[in-house]
N, C-alpha and C positions, 0 to 999 in steps of 0.2 A: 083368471078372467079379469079384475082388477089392474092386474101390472098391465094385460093389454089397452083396457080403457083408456090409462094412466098414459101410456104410447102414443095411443091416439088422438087423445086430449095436447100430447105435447106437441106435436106433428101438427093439428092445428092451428095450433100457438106459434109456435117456429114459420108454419106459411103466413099466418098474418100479420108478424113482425116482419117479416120481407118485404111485404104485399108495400105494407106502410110506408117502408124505407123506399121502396121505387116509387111510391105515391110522391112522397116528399120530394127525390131528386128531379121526378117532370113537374111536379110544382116551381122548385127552385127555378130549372130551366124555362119555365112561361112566365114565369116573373120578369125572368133575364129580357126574354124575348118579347113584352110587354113595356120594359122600359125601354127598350131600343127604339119599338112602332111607337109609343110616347113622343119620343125626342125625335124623330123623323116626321111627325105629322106636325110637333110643333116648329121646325125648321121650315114644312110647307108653308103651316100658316103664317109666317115670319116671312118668307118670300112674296105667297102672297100678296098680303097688305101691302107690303113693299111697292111689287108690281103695278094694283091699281092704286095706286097713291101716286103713282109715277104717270100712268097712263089718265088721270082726273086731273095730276095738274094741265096736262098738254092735254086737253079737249080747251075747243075755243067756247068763248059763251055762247048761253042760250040763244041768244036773238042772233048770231055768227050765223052758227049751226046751222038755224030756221034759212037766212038768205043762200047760203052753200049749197043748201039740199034743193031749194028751188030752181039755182040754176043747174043742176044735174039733172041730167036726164030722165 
């Protein structure tokens, strides 16, 4: 009765050392997969800024703006 306990106890042991080891490798992988979306969100924001910094220089001024929009329709 014992040796079977002993079995069964190990059998548990042995699935949760697995369990672990697969825990760890999709860990690893959403790490991976979290520095990638990292560095692809910080390239957006790097375009971004980029963009309107580009699109702020070439707006005319204020008081421009104000006369252009009057004579449009």
């Amino acid at each position: 009765m014992s040796l079977e306990l002993f079995n069964q106890l190990e059998q548990k042991v042995t699935d949760t050392v697995d369990a672990l080891e697969m825990m760890k490798l999709e860990n690893e992988e959403l790490r991976g997969e979290n520095a990638k979306l990292k560095e692809e969100r910080e390239e957006w924001s790097v375009a971004s800024t980029a963009c309107s910094a580009s699109s702020t220089a070439s707006k005319p001024p204020a008081r421009l703006r104000l006369r252009i929009s009057a004579l449009l329709p």
